[in-house]
C-alpha positions as CSV (number, residue, x, y, z in Angstrom):
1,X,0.0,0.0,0.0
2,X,1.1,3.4,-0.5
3,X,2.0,6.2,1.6
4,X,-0.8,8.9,1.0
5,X,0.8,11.6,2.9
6,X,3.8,11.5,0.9
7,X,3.6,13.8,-1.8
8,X,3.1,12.5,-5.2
9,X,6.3,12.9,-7.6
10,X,3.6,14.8,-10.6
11,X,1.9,17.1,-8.5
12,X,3.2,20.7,-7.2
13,X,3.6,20.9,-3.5
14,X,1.2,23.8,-2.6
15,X,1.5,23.9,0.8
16,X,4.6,25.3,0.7
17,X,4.5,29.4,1.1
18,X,5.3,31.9,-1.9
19,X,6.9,35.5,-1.4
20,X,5.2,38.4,-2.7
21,X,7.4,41.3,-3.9
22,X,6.1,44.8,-4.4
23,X,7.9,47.9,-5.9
24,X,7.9,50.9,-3.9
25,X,6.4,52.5,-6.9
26,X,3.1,50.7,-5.3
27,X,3.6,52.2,-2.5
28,X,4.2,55.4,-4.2
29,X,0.8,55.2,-6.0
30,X,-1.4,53.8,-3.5
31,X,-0.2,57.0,-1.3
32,X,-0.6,59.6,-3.5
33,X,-4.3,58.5,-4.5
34,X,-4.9,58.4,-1.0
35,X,-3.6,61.7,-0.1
36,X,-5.6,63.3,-2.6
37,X,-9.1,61.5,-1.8
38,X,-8.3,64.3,1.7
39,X,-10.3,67.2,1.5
40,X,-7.7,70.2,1.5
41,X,-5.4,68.5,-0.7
42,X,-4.7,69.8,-4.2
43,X,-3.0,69.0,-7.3
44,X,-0.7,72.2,-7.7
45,X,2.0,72.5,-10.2
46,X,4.4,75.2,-8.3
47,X,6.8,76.0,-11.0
48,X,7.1,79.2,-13.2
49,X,6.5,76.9,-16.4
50,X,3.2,75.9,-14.8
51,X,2.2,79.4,-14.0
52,X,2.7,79.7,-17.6
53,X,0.8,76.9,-19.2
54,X,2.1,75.3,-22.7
55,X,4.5,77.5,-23.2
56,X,7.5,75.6,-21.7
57,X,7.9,71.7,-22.0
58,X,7.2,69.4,-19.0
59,X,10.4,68.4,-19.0
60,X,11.6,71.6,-17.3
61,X,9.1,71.8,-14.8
62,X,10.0,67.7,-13.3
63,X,10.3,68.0,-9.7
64,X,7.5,71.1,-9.1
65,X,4.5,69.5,-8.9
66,X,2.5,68.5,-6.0
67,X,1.8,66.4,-3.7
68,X,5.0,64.4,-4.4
69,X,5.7,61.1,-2.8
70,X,8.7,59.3,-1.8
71,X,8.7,55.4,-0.5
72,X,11.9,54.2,1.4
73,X,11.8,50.4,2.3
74,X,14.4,49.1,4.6
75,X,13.8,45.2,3.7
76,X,10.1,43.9,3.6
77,X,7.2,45.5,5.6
78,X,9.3,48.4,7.0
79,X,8.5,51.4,5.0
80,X,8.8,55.3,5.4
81,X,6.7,57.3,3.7
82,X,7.5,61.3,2.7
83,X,4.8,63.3,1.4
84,X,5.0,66.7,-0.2
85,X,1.7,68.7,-0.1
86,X,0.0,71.7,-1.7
87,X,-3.3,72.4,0.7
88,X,-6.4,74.6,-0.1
89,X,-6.7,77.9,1.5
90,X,-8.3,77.9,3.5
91,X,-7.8,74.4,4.9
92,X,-6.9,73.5,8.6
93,X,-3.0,72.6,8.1
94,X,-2.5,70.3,11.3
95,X,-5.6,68.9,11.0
96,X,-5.9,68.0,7.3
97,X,-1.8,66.6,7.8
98,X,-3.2,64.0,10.7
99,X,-5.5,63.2,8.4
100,X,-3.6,62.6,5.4
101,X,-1.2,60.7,7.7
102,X,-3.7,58.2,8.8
103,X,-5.5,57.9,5.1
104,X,-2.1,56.6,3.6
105,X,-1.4,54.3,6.7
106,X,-5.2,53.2,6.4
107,X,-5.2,52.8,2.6
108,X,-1.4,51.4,2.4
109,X,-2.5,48.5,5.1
110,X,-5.8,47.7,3.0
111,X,-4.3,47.2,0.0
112,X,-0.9,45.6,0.6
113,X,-1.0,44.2,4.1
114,X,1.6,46.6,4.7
115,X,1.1,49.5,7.4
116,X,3.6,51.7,7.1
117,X,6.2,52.6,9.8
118,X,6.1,56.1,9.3
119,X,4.3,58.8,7.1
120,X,5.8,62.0,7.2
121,X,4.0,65.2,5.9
122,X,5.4,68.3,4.1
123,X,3.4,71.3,3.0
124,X,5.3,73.3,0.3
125,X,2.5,75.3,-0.9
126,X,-0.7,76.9,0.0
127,X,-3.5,77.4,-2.7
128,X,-6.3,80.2,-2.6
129,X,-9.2,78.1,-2.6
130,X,-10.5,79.5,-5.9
131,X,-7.5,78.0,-7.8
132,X,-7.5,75.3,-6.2
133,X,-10.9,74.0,-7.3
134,X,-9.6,74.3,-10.5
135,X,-6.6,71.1,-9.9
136,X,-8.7,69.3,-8.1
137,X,-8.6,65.0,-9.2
138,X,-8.0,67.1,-13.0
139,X,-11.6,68.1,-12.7
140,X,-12.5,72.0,-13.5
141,X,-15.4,73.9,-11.3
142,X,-17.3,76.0,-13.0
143,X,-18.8,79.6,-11.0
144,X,-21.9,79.5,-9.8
145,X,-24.8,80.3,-12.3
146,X,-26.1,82.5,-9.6
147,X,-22.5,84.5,-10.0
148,X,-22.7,85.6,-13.2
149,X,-25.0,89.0,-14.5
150,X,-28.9,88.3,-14.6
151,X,-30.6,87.0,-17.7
152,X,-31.1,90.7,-19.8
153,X,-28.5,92.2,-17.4
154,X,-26.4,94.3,-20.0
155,X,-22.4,93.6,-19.6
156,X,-19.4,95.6,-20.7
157,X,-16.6,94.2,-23.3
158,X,-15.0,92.5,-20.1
159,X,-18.2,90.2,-19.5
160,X,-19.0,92.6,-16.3
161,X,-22.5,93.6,-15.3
């Protein structure tokens, strides 16, 4: 008779346990989504060329835009995260940061397994809040209807009432 618990020479031992290997660029992505989905922070492109629209290449303005992120792993679970913000104005800084911190540490742990041994949080820019509605998730806001002149109101050249 043969040995059942001995593992059959054709079939794959599955018992035994894989590794899973994930780029910090996952990391990377997972955080910045998360960030964003927190009210106050904006997409903002800080950099003269962005102030300026098409008239200079991307490729000068690398480096400018916000929020940034940066993954460090030191071996396995261990990771460090460094974000660079741009918040609405006006948003509450220490408050949104706390909870932009626990977002990415929420949302890093849900997806991977992973919770992150530190998230640290930068702001490099503040945006009036009218501009920032603009970058948004790449969405644009239009003015209130109720902004604009009356129906029949006469305007001047310049669109004003």
């Amino acid at each position: 008779m043969a040995d059942v618990s001995a593992p059959s020479a054709n079939v794959p031992d599955t018992t035994a346990p894989g590794r899973l290997t994930m780029a910090d660029s996952v990391f990377e992505k997972i955080a910045l989504a998360a960030a964003l989905s927190v009210d106050g922070v904006v997409r903002h492109d800080g950099s003269m060329a962005g102030r300026l629209g098409a008239f200079v290449g991307g490729e000068a303005t690398a480096g400018s835009d916000y929020p940034r992120v940066r993954v460090e792993s030191a071996g396995g679970a261990a990771h460090v995260v460094d974000l660079t913000l741009a918040l609405a104005w006006p948003s509450p800084i220490s408050a949104t940061c706390s909870r932009v911190r626990q977002k990415v540490g929420d949302e890093l742990d849900r997806l991977t397994g992973n919770r992150p041994v530190r998230v640290n949080v930068a702001v490099e820019a503040v945006v009036p809040g009218a501009a920032a509605r603009f970058r948004k998730n790449g969405f644009v806001q239009l003015p209130d209807p109720d902004d604009g002149p009356a129906a029949g109101e006469a305007v001047d050249e310049g669109g004003r009432p």
